[in-house]
N, C-alpha and C positions, 0 to 999 in steps of 0.2 A: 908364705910366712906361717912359720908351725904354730897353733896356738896351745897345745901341751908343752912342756920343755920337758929337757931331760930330766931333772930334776922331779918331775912329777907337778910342777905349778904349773897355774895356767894364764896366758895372756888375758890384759885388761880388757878384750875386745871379746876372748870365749869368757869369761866371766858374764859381759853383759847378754850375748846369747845366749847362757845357760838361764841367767834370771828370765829373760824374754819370754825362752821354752818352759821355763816351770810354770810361767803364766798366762800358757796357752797360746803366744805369740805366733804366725804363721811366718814364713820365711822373709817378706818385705816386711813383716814387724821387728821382726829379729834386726834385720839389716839398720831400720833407722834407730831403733833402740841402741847398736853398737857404731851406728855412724859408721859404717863400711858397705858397699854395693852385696847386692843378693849374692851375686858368685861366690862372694869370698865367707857368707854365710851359711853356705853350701858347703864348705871345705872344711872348714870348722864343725858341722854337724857331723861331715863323715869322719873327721878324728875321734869326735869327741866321742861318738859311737865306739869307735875303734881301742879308748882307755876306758871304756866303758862307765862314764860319766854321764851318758844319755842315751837312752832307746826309744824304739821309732814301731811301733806297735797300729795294725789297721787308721796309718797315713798320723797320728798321734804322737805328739813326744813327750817323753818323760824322763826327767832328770831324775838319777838315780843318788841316794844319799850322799857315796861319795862326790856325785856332782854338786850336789847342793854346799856339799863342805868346800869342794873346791875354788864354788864361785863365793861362797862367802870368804875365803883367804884373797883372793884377786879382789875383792871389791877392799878389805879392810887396806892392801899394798897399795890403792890405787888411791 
């Protein structure tokens, strides 16, 4: 399940991973924070890397501005 769309928005579920990760959350935090198993918080990190919405810096994440803007649109949709 993609959590970017075409569109450029992001699933209700990368929303609450990205707020997770701006708060230092480690990946089972992430996971119960968005109520989905670790894997699929795993999959969701590597997109979200990949729109460039969050980097991963000596084992650290950091949501990047447009991540921050993205997950505050998913949370206001949601």
């Amino acid at each position: 399940m993609a959590c970017v769309n075409p569109d450029g928005t992001i699933s209700a579920v990368a929303g609450k991973v990205l707020l997770a990760a701006d708060q230092g959350a480690d990946e089972r935090a992430m996971a119960e924070a968005a109520g989905v198993p670790v894997y699929r918080v795993r999959a969701s990190l590597r997109e979200l890397v990949q729109a460039g919405l969050l980097t991963q810096a000596d084992g650290a994440w950091a949501v990047t501005d447009a991540g921050r803007a993205a997950a505050a649109q998913a949370a206001g949709a949601g």
